[in-house]
C-alpha positions as CSV (number, residue, x, y, z in Angstrom):
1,X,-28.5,35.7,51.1
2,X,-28.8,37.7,47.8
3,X,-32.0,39.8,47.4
4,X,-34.7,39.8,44.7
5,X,-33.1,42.8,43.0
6,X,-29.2,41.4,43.1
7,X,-30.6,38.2,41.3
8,X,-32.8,40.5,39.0
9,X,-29.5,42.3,38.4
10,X,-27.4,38.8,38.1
11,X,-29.7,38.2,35.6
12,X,-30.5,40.6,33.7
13,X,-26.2,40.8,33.3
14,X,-25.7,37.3,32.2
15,X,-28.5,37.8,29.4
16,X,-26.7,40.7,28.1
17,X,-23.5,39.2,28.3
18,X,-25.2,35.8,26.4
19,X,-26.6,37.9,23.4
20,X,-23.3,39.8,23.2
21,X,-21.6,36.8,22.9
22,X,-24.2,35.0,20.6
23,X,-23.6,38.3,18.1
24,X,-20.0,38.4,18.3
25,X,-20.6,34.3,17.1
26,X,-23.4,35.4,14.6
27,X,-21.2,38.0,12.9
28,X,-17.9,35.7,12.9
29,X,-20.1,33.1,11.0
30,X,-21.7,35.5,8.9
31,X,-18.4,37.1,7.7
32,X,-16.6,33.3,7.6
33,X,-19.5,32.8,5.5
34,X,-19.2,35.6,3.1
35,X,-16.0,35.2,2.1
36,X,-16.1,31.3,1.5
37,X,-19.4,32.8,-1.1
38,X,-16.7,35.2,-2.7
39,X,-14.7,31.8,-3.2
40,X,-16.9,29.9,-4.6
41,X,-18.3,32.8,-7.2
42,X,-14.4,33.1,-8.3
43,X,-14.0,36.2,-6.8
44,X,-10.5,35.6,-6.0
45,X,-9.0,38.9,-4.7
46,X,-11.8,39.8,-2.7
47,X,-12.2,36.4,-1.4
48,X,-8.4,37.1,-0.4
49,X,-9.1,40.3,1.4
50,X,-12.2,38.8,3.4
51,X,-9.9,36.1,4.6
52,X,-7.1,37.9,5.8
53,X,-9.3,40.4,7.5
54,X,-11.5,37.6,9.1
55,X,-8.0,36.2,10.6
56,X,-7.2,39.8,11.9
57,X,-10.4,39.4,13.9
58,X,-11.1,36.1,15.0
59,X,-7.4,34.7,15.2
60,X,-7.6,32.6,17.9
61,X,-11.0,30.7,16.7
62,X,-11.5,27.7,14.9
63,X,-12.8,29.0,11.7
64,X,-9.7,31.3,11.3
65,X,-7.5,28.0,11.0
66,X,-9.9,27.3,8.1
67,X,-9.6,30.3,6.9
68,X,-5.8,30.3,6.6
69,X,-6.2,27.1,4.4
70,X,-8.5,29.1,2.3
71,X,-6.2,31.7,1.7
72,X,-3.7,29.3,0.1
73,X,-6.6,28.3,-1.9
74,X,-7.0,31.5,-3.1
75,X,-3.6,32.5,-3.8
76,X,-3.1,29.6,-5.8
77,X,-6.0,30.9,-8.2
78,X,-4.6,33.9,-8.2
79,X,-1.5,32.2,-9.3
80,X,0.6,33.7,-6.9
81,X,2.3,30.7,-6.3
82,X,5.0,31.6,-4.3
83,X,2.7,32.8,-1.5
84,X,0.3,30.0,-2.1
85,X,3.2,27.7,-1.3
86,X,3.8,29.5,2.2
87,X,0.2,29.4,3.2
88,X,-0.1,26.2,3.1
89,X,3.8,25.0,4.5
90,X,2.4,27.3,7.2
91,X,-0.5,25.7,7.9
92,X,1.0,22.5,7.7
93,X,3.5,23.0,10.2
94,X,1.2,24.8,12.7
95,X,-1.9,22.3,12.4
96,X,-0.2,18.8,12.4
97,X,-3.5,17.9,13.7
98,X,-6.0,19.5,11.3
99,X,-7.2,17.1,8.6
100,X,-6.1,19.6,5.7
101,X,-2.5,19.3,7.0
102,X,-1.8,16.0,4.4
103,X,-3.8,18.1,1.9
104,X,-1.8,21.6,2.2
105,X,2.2,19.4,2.0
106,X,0.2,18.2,-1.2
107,X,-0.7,21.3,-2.0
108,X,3.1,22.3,-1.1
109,X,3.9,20.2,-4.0
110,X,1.2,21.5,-6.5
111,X,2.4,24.7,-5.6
112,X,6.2,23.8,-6.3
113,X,5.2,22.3,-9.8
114,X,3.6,25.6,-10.9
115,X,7.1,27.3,-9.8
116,X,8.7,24.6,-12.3
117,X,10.6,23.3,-8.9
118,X,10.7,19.5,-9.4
119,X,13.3,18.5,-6.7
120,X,11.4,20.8,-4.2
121,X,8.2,19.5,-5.5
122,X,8.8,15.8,-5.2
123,X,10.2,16.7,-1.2
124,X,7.3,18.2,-0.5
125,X,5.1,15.5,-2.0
126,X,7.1,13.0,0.2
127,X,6.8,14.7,2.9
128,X,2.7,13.8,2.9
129,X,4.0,10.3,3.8
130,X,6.4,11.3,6.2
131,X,4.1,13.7,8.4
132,X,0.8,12.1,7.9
133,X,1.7,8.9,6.8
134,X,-2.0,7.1,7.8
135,X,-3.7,10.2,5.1
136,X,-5.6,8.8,2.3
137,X,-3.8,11.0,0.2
138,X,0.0,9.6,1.2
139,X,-0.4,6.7,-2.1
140,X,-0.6,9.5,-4.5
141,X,1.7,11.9,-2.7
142,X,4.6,9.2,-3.2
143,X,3.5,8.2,-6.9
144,X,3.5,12.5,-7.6
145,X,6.7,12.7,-5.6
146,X,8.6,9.6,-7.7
147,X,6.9,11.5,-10.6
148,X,8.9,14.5,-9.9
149,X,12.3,12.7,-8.3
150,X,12.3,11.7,-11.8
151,X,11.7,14.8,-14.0
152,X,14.8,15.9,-11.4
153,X,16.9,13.1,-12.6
154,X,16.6,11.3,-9.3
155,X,16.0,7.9,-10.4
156,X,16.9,6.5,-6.8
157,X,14.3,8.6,-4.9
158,X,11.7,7.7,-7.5
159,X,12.5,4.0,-7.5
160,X,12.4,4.2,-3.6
161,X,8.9,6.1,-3.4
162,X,7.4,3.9,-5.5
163,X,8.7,0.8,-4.0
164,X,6.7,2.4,-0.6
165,X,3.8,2.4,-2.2
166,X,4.0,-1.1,-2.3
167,X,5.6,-1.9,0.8
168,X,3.1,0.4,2.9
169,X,0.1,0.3,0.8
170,X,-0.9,-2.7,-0.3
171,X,-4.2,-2.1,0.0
172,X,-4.4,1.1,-2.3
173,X,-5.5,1.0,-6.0
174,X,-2.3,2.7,-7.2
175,X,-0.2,-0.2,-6.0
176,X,-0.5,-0.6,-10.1
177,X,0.3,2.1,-10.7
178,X,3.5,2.5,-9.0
179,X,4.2,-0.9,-10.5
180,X,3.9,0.2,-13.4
181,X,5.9,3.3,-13.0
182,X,8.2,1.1,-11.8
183,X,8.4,-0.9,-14.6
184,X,9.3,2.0,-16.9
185,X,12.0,3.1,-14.7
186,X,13.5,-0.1,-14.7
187,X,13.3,-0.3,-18.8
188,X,14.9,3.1,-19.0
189,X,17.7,1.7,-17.2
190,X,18.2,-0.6,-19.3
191,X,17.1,-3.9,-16.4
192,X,14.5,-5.3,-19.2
193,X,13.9,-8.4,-16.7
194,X,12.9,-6.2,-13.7
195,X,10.8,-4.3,-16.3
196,X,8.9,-7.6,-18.0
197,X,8.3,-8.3,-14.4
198,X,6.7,-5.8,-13.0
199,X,4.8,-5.2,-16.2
200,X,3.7,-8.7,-16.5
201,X,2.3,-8.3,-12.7
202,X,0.4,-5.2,-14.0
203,X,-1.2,-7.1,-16.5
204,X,-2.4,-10.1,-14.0
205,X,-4.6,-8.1,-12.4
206,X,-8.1,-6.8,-13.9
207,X,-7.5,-2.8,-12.4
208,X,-7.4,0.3,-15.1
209,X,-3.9,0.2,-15.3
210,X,-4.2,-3.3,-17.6
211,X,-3.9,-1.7,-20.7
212,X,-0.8,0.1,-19.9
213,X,0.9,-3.2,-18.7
214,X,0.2,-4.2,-22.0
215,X,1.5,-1.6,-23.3
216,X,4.7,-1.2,-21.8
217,X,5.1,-5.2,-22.5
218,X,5.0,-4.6,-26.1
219,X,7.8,-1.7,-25.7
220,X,10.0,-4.4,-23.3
221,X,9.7,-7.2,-26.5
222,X,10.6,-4.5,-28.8
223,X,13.6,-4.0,-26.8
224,X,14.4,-7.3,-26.8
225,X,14.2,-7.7,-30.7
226,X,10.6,-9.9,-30.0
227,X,8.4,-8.3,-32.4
228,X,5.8,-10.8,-32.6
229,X,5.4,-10.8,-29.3
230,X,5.3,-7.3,-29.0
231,X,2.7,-6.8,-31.7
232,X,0.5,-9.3,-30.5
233,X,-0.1,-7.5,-26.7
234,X,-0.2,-3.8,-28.8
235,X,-3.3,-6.0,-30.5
236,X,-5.0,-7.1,-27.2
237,X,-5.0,-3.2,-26.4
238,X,-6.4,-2.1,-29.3
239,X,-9.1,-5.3,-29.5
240,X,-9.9,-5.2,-25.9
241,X,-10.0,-1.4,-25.6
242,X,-11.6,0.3,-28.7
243,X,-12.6,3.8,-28.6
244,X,-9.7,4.4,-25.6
245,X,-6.6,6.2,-25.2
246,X,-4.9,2.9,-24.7
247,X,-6.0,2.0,-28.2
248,X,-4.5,5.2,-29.8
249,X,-1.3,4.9,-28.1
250,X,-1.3,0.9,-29.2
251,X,-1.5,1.9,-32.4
252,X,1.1,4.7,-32.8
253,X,3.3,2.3,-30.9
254,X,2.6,-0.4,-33.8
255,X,3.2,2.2,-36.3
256,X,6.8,3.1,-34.8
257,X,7.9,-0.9,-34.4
C-alpha cells in the first residue's frame, strides 16, 4: 500500500507532466495560429516559412496535415506553381480521407492551368471525380476538366466528362451547364441536330444558363441558313435580359448575322 508521500510524489508528477503537455499544445496552437495570421495579411513568404517549420515540429499532429494544405496555398500566391502543384498532389495522395483531398486534385488542376498544361490540367480535374467522386466539388471538376480536354483538342474526353455530369449528377445546377457545353461541342462538329437538342433542353428550363441556350440557338439557325429564327431568340436575350452580358453578346451576334 503506497504511502502519503509516494501519492504526494505520484501527484505532484502527473501535474507536471499535464502542464508540460498542455504547453507543448498551447505553443503548437499558438504558432499554427501565427502563421495562418501571416496568410491571411498576405504575407506570403513568411507565411511559407512558418508552415514549413511548424511541420518540422509537430509532424505527426493533426494541424500539420492542415498546414501542408496551406503551404500549397501559399505557393500558389507566390506563384510558384510548379511547387504548388506538388503540395497539393501530395496531400492528395497521403490524405484520401481529409476533406481538402477533392479540393487539393482541384487545386492540382488550377495549378496545371497556370503552367499552361491543359492535357495535365483536365486529368487532374478528372481525377476529383475519380478519387472523391461523392465531393461537392466533382460537377465542376468534370465541366473544368471537359473545359480543358477541349483547349487540348480532346473532343472525346470532353464529350465524355460532360456527359458524366449528367449521368452522375442529376441533381447538380451545372447539369445546364454541361448541356450546354455540350451543345457547342456538338455544333463545332458539325452534328447541328445534337446541338439544337441539347440547346433547346437548356432553354426549357428557368436556370441561369437560359440566356445562353438562346444564344447558342440563334448560332445553330444561323448555321442552318434560318435567320429569322435565329434573330428572333438573339431578340428574347436582349428583351428578356437588358443591362446583361447575355444582352451584349446577343447583340454582337445580331450584328455578325
Amino acid at each position: 500500500m503506497k504511502t502519503r508521500k509516494q501519492i504526494s510524489i505520484i501527484l505532484i508528477f502527473l501535474l507536471v507532466v499535464s502542464a508540460a503537455l498542455y504547453s507543448q499544445e498551447t505553443k503548437e496552437s499558438d504558432e499554427f495560429k501565427l502563421a495562418v495570421n501571416l496568410y491571411n495579411d498576405n504575407m506570403f513568404d513568411l507565411a511559407l516559412d512558418q508552415f514549413k517549420n511548424f511541420v518540422n515540429a509537430y509532424a505527426s499532429s493533426n494541424q500539420a496535415i492542415e498546414a501542408r494544405y496551406y503551404i500549397g496555398l501559399v505557393q500558389f500566391k507566390l506563384k510558384k506553381f510548379e511547387d504548388a502543384r506538388v503540395s497539393f498532389q501530395n496531400f492528395a495522395l497521403s490524405y484520401t480521407d481529409n476533406p481538402k483531398a477533392a479540393d487539393a486534385w482541384f487545386k492540382v488542376g488550377d495549378s496545371y492551368v497556370a503552367l499552361k498544361n491543359f492535357r495535365e490540367a483536365a486529368l487532374a480535374f478528372e481525377r476529383v471525380k475519380v478519387f472523391q467522386p461523392k465531393s461537392q466539388l466533382a460537377p465542376e471538376a468534370l465541366l473544368k476538366s471537359a473545359e480543358y480536354f477541349k483547349r487540348d483538342g480532346d473532343l472525346t474526353n470532353a464529350r465524355k466528362n460532360l456527359q458524366a455530369i449528367m449521368q452522375d449528377y442529376g441533381g447538380s445546377e451545372l447539369v445546364q451547364a454541361a448541356r450546354l457545353s455540350l451543345a457547342a461541342l456538338y455544333l463545332e462538329d458539325g452534328n447541328v441536330d445534337l446541338a439544337q437538342s441539347e440547346a433547346r433542353r437548356v432553354i426549357d428550363t428557368e436556370s441561369k444558363y437560359k440566356p445562353d441556350g438562346l444564344i447558342l440557338l440563334g448560332k445553330i439557325y444561323v448555321t442552318l441558313g434560318q435567320f429569322d429564327e435565329a434573330e428572333k431568340n438573339l431578340l428574347a436575350v436582349i428583351k428578356n435580359y437588358r443591362n446583361s452580358s447575355n444582352a451584349l453578346q446577343a447583340c454582337y451576334e445580331l450584328g455578325v448575322m
